[in-house]
C-alpha positions in Angstrom: 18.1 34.1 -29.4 17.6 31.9 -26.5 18.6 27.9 -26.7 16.4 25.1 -26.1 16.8 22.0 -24.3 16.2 20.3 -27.7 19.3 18.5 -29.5 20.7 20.4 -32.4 20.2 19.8 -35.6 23.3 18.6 -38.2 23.3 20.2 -41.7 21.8 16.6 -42.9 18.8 16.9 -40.2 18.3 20.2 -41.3 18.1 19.7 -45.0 15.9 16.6 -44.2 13.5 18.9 -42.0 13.3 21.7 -44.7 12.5 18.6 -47.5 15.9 19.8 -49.8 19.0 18.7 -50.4 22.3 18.7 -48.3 23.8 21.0 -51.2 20.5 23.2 -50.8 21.0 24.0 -47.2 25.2 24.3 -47.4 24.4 27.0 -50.2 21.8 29.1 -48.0 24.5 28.8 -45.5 27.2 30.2 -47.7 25.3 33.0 -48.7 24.0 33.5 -44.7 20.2 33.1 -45.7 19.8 30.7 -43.0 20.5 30.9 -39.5 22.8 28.6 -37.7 25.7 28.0 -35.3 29.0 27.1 -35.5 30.3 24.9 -32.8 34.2 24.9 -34.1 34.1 24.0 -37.9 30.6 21.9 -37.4 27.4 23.9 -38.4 24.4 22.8 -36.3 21.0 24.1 -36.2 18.7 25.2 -33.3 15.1 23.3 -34.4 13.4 26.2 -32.7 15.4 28.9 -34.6 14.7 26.7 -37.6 10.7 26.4 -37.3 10.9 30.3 -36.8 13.0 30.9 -39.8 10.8 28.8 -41.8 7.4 30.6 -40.2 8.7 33.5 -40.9 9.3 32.6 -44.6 5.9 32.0 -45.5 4.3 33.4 -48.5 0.6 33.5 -47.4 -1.9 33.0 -50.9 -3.0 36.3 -52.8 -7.0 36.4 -53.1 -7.7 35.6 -57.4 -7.4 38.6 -59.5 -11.0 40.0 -60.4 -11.6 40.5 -64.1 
C-alpha cells in the first residue's frame, strides 16, 4: 500500500466521506472491515486507500429478471 502526499483522514472525516455515522465507521473498524492506520492509539485513514475500499465495494446493478 503506498502513502500519498494527501493529509490523512480522522475517524470523523472518514465517516463524513462515507455519508455514515462516527459509530458506523468505529464498528467496521472493530470488526476490521475497513482499512486504516494506527498512528499510536489515533486511527487515521489514507483517502486513497479509502476511495479504493469503497470502489472496490460496489455492487454493480443486475439486468431485470425476464418473465
Amino acid at each position: 500500500m503506498a502513502m500519498t502526499s494527501s493529509p490523512m483522514m480522522n475517524v470523523e472525516a472518514a465517516a463524513e466521506r462515507l455519508g455514515c455515522s462516527v459509530k458506523h465507521v468505529r464498528n467496521m473498524i472493530y470488526e476490521k472491515r475497513i482499512p486504516y492506520f494506527k498512528v499510536g492509539r489515533l486511527i487515521r485513514f489514507d483517502p486513497d486507500v479509502l476511495e479504493n475500499w469503497v470502489q472496490s465495494n460496489r455492487v454493480d446493478p443486475e439486468p431485470p429478471l425476464k418473465r
